[in-house]
N, CA, C and O of each residue as an XYZ file, in Angstrom:
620
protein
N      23.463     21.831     -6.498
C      23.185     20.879     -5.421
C      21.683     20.576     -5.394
O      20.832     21.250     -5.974
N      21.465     19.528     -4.682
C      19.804     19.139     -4.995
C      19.280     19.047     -4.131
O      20.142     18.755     -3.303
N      17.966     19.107     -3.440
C      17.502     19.814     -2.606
C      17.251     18.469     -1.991
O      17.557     17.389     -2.497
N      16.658     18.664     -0.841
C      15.893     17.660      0.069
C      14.917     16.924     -0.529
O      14.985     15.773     -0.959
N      14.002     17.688     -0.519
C      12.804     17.361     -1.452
C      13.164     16.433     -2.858
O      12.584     15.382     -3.133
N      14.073     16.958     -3.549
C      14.855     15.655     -4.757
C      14.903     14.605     -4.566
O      14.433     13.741     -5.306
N      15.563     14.392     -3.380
C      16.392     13.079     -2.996
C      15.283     11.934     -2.183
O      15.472     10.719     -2.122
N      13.971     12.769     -1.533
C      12.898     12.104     -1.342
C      12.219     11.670     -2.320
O      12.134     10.451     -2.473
N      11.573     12.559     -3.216
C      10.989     12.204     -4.572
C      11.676     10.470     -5.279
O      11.105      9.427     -5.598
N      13.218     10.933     -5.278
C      13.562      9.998     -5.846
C      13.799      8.706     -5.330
O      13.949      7.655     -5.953
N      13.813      8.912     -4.125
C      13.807      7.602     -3.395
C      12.275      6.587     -3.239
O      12.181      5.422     -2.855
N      11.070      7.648     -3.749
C      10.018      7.342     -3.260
C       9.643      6.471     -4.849
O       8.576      5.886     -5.035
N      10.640      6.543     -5.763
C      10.387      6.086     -7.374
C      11.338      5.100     -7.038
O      11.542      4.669     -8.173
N      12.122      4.378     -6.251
C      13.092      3.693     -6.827
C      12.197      2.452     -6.066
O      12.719      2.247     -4.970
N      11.182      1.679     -6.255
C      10.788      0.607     -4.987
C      12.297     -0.809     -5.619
O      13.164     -0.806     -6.492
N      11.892     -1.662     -4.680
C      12.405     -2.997     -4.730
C      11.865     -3.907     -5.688
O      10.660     -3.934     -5.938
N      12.648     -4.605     -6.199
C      12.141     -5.704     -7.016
C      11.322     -6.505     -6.595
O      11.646     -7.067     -5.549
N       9.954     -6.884     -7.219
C       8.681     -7.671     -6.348
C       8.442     -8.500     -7.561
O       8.860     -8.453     -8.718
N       7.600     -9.303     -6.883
C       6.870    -10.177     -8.118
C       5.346    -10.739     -7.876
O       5.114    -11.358     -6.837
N       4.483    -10.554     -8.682
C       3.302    -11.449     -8.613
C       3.149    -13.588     -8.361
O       3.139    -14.575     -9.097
N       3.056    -13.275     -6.779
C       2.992    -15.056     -6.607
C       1.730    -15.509     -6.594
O       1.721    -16.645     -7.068
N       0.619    -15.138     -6.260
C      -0.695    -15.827     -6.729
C      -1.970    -14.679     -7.613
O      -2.166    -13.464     -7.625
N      -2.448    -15.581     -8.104
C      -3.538    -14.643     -9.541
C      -4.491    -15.486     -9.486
O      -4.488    -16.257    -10.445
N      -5.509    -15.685     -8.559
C      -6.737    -16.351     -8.774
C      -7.753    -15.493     -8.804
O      -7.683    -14.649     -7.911
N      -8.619    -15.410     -9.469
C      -9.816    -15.537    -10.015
C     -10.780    -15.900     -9.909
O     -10.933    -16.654    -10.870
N     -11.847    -15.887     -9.209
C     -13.735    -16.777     -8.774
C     -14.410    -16.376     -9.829
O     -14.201    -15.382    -10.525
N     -15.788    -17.732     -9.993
C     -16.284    -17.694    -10.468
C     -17.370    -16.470    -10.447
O     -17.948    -15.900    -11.372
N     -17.420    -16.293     -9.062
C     -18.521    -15.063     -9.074
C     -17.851    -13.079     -8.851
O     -18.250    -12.148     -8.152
N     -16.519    -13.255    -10.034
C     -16.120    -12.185    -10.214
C     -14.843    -11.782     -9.101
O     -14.115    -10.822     -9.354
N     -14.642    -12.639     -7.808
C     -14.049    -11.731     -6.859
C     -12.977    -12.467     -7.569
O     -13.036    -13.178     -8.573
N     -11.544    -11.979     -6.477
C     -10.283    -12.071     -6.824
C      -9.440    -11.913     -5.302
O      -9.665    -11.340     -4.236
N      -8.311    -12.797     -5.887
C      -7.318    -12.827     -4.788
C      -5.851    -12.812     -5.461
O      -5.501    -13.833     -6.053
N      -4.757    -11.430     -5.388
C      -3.898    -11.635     -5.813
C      -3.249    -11.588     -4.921
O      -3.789    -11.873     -3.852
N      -1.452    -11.124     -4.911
C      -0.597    -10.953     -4.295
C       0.993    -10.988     -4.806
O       1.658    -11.766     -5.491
N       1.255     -9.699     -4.090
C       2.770     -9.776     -4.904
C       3.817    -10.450     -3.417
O       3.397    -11.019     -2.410
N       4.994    -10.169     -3.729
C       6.130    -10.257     -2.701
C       7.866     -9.811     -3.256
O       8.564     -9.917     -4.265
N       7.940     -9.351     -2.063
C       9.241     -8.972     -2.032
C      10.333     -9.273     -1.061
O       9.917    -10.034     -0.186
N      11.759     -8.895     -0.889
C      12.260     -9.431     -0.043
C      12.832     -8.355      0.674
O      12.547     -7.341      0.036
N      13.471     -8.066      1.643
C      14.385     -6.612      2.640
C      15.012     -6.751      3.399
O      14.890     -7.358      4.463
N      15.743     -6.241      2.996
C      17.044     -6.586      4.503
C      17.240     -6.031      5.808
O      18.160     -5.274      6.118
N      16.536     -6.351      6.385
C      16.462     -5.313      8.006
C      17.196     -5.837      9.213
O      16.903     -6.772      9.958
N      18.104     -5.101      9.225
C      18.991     -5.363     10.421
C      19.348     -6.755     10.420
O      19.009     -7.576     11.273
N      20.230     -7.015      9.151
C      20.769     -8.002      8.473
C      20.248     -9.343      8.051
O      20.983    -10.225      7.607
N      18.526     -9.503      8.257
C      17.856    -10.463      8.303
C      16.867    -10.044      7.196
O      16.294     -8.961      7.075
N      16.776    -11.445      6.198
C      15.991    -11.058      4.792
C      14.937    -11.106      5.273
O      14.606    -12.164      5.809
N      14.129    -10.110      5.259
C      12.450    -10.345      4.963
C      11.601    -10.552      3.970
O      11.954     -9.916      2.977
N      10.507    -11.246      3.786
C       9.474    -11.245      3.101
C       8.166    -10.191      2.736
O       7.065    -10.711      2.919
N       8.157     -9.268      2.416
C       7.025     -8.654      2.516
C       5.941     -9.311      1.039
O       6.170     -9.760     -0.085
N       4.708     -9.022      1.893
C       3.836     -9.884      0.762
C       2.619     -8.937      1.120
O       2.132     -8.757      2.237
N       2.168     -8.267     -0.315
C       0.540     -7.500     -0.408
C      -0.104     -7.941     -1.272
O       0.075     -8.046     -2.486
N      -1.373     -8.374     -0.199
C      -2.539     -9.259     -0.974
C      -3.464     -8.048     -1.250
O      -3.542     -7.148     -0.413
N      -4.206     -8.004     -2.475
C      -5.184     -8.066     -3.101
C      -6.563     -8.335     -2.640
O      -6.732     -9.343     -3.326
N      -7.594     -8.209     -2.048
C      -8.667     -9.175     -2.018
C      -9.979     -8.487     -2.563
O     -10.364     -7.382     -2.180
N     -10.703     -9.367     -3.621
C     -12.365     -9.288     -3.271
C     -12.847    -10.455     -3.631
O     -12.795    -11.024     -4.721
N     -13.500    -10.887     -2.251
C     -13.770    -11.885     -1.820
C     -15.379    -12.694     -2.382
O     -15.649    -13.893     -2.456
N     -16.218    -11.488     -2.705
C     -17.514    -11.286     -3.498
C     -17.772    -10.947     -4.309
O     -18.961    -10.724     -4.532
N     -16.954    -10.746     -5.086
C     -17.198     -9.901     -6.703
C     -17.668     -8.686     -6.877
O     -18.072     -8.301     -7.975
N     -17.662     -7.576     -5.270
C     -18.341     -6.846     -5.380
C     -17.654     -5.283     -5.999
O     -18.237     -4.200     -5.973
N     -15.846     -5.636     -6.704
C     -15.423     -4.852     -6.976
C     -14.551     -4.007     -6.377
O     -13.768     -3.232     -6.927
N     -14.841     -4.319     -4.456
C     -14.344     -3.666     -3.824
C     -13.320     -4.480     -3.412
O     -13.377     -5.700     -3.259
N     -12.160     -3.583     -3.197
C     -10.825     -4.744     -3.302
C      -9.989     -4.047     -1.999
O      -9.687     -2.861     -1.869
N      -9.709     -5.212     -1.049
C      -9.169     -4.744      0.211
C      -7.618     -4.991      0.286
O      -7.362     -6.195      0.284
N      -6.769     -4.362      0.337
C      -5.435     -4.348      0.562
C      -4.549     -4.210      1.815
O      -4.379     -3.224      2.531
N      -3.837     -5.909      1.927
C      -3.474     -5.934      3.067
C      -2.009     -6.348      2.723
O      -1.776     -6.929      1.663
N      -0.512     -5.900      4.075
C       0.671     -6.056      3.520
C       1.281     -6.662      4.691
O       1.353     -5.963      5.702
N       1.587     -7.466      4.709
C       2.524     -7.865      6.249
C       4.092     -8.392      5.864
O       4.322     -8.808      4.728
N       5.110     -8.343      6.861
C       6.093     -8.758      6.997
C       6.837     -9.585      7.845
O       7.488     -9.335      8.859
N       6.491    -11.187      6.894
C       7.245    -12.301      7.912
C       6.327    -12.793      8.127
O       6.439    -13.554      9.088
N       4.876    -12.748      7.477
C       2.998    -13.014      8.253
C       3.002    -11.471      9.552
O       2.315    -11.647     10.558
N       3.500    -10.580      9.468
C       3.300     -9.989     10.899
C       2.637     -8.752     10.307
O       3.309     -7.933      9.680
N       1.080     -8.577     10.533
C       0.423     -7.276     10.084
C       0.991     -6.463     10.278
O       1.493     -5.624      9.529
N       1.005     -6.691     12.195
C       0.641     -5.248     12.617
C       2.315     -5.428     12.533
O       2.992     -6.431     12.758
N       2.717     -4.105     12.133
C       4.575     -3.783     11.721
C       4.857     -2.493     12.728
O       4.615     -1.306     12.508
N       5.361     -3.021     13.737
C       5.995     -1.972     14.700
C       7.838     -1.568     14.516
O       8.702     -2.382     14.190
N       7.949     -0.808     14.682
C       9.617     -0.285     14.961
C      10.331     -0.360     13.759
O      11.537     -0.604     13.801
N       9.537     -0.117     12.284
C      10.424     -0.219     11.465
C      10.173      1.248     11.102
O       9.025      1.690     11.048
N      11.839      2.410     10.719
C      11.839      3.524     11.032
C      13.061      3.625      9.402
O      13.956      2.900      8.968
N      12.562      4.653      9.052
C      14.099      5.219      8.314
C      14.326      4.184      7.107
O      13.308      3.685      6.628
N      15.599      3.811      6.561
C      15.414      3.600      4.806
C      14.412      2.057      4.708
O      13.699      1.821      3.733
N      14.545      1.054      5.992
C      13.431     -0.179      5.481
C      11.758      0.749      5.306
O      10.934      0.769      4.392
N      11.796      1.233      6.268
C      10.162      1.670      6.261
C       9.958      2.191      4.895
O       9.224      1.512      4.177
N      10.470      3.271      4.397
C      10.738      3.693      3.283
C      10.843      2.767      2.187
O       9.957      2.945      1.351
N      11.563      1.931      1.951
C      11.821      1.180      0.976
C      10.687      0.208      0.920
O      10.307     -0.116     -0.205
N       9.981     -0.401      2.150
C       8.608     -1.286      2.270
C       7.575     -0.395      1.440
O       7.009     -0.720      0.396
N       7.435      1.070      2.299
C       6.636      1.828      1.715
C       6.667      2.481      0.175
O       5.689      3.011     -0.352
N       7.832      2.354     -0.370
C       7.670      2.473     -1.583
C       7.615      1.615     -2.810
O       7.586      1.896     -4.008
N       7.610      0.514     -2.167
C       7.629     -0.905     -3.047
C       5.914     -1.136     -2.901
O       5.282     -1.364     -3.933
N       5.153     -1.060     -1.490
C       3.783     -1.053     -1.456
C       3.254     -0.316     -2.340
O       2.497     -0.980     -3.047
N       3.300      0.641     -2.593
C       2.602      1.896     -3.040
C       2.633      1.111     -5.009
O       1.696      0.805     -5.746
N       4.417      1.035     -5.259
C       4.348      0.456     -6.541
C       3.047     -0.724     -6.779
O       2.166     -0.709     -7.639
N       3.251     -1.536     -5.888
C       2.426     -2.528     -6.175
C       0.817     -1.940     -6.193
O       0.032     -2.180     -7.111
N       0.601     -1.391     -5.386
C      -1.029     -0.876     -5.427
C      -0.923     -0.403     -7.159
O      -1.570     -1.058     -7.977
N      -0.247      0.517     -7.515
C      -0.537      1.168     -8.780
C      -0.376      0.287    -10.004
O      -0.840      0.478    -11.128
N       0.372     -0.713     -9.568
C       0.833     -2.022    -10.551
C      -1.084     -2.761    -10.936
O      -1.760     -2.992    -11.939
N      -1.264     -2.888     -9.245
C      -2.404     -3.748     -9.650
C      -3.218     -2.976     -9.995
O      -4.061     -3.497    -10.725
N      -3.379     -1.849     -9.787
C      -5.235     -0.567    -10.300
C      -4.906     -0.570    -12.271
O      -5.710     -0.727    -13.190
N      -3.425     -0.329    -12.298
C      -3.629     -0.237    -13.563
C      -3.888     -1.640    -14.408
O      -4.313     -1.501    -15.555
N      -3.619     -3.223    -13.824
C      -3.627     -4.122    -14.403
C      -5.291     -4.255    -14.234
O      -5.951     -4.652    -15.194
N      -5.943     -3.898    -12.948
C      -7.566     -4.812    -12.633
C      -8.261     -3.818    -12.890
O      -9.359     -4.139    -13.344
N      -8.049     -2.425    -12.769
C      -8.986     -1.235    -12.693
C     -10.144     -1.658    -11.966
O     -11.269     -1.734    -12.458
N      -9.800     -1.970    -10.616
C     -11.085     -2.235     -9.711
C     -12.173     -0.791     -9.504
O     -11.917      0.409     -9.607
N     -13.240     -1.393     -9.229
C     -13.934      0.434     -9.010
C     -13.658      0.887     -7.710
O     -13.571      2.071     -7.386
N     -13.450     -0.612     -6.576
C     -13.040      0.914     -5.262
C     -12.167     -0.029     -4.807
O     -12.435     -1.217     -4.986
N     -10.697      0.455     -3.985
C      -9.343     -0.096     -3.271
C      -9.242      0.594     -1.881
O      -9.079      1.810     -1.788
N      -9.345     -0.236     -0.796
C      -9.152      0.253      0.509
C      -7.660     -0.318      0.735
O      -7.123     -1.161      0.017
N      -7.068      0.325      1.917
C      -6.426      0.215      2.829
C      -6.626      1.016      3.636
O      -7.354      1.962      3.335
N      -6.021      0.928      5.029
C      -6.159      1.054      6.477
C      -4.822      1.134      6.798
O      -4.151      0.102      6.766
N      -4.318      2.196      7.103
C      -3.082      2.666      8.162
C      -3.631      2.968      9.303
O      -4.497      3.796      9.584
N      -2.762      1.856     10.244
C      -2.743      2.038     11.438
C      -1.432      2.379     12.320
O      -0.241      2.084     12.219
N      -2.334      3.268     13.388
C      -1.301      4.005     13.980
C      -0.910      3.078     15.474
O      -1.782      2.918     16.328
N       0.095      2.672     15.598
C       0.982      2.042     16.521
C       0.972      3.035     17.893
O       1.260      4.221     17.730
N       0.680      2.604     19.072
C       0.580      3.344     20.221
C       1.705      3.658     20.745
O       2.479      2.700     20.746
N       2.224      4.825     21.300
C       3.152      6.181     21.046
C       3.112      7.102     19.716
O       3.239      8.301     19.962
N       2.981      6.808     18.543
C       3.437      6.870     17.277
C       2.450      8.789     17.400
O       1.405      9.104     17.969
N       3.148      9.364     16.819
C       2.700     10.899     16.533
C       1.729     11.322     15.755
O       0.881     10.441     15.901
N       1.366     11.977     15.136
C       0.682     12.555     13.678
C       1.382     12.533     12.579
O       0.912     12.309     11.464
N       2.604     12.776     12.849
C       3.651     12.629     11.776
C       3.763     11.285     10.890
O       4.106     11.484      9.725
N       3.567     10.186     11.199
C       2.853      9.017     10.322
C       1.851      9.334      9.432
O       2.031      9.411      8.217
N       0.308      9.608     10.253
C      -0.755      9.715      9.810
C      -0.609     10.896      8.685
O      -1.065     10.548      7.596
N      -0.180     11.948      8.716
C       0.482     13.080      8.154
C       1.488     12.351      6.552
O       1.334     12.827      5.427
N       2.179     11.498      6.778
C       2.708     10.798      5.434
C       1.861     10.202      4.603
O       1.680     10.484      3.419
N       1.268      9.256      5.326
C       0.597      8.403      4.327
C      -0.818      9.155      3.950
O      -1.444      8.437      3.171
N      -1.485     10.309      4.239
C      -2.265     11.271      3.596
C      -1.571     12.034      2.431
O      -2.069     12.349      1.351
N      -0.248     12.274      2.910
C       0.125     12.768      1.676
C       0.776     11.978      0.229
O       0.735     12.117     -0.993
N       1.231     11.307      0.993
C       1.310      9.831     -0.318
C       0.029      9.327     -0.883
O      -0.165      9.408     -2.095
N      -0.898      8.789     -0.046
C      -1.688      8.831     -0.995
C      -2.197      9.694     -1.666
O      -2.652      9.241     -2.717
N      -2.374     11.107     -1.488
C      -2.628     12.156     -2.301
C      -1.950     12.121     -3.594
O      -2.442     12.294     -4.709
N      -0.751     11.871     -3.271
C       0.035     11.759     -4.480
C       0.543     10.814     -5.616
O       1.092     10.795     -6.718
N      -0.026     10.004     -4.576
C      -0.805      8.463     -5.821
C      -1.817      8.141     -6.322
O      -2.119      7.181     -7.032
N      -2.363      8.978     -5.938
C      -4.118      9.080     -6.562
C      -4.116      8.366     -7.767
O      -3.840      9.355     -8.447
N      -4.190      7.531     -8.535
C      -4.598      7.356     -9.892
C      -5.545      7.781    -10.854
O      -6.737      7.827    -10.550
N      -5.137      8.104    -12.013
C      -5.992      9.027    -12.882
C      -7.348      8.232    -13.399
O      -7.454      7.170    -14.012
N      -8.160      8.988    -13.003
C      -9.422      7.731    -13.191
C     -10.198      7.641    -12.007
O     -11.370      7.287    -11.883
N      -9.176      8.102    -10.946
C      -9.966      7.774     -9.219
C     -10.035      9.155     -8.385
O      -9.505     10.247     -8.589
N     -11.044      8.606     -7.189
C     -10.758      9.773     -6.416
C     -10.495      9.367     -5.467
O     -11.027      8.273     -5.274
N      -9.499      9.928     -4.190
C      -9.329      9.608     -2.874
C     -10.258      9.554     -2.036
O     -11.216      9.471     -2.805
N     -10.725      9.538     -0.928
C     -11.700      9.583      0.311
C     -10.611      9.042      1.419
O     -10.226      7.874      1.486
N     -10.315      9.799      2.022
C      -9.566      9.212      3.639
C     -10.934      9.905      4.968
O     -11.638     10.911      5.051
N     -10.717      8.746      5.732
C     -11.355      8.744      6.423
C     -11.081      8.521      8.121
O     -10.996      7.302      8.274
N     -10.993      8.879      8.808
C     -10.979      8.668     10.127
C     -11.677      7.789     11.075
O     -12.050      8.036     12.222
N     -11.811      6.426     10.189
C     -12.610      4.973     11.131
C     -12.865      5.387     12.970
O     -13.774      5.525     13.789
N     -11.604      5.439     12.877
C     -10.656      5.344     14.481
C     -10.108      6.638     14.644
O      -9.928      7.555     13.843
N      -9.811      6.477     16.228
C      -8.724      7.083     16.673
C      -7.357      6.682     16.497
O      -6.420      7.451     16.712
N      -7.186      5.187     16.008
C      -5.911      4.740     16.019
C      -5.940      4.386     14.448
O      -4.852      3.853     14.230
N      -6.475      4.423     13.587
C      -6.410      4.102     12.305
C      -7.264      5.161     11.219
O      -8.335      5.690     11.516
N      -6.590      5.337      9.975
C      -7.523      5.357      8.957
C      -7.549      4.814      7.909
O      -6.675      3.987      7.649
N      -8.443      5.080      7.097
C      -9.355      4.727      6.122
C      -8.971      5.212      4.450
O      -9.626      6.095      3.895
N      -7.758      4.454      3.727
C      -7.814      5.204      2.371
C      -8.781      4.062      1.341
O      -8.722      2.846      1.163
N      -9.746      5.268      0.752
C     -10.187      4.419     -0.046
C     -10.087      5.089     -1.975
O     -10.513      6.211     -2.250
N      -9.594      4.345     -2.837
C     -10.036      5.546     -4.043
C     -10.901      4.382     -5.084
O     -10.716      3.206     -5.398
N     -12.002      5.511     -5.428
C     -13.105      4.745     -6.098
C     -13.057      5.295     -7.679
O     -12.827      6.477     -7.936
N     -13.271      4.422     -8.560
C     -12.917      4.899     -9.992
C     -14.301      5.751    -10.275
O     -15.489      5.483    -10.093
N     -13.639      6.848    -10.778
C     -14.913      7.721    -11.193
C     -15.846      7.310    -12.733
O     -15.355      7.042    -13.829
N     -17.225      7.371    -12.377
C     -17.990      6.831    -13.449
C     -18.239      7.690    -14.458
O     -18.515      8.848    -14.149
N     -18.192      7.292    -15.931
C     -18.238      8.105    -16.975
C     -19.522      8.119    -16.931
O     -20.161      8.780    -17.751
């Protein structure tokens, strides 16, 4: 029989089918991509779409994900959250290994009621997505948000 822990692992490898809809490029180095996907939540297809950005060429690339246009994502609990969250995560590693930017932020924010037990996941996911080449830094901006950033280490 297979343990708990299995059946998470493996769920956390299976994301959703996504695709790259915009790939632009500036002249002064920055970039704007973005993938998208679709989900079925409480019988209504969604859109999820994670942009890419550096806006200045300065390398530093900000990652933002909303669903439906709706950032801030309240009350989604159990296999959508999961399945959003593991299709995000694909895509971050999709794009580090395609751009090898030198530093990638995102920002989890914590929704008011919401526990430690959030903040507590996505520290450990990203721990465990670290990409080889980078290092993590999480940070505590806020009281209601933090700060993942991983910066490619210099030879």
């Amino acid at each position: 029989m297979n343990t708990f822990k299995y059946y998470i692992s493996e769920l956390f490898d299976r994301p959703l089918p996504y695709k790259k809809i915009s790939n632009l490029k500036y002249p002064d180095g920055g970039m704007f991509i973005q993938y998208e996907f679709a989900i079925e939540i409480d019988g209504i297809t969604k859109k999820v779409r994670t942009s890419f950005s550096d806006n200045d060429g300065s390398g530093e690339v900000i990652v933002d994900f909303d669903v439906d246009d709706e950032f801030l994502i309240t009350g989604l609990a159990g296999a959508a959250a999961i399945k959003i969250f593991t299709t995000v995560t694909a895509q971050i590693k999709d794009f580090i290994n395609s751009e090898q930017p030198d530093k990638i932020s995102f920002t989890a924010i914590k929704t008011t009621g919401e526990g430690p037990s959030r903040a507590k996941l996505y520290n450990r996911m990203t721990k465990r997505m670290t990409p080889k080449g980078y290092v993590l830094d999480i940070r505590q901006a806020h009281p209601e948000y933090s700060e993942y950033t991983y910066t490619k280490v210099q030879k």
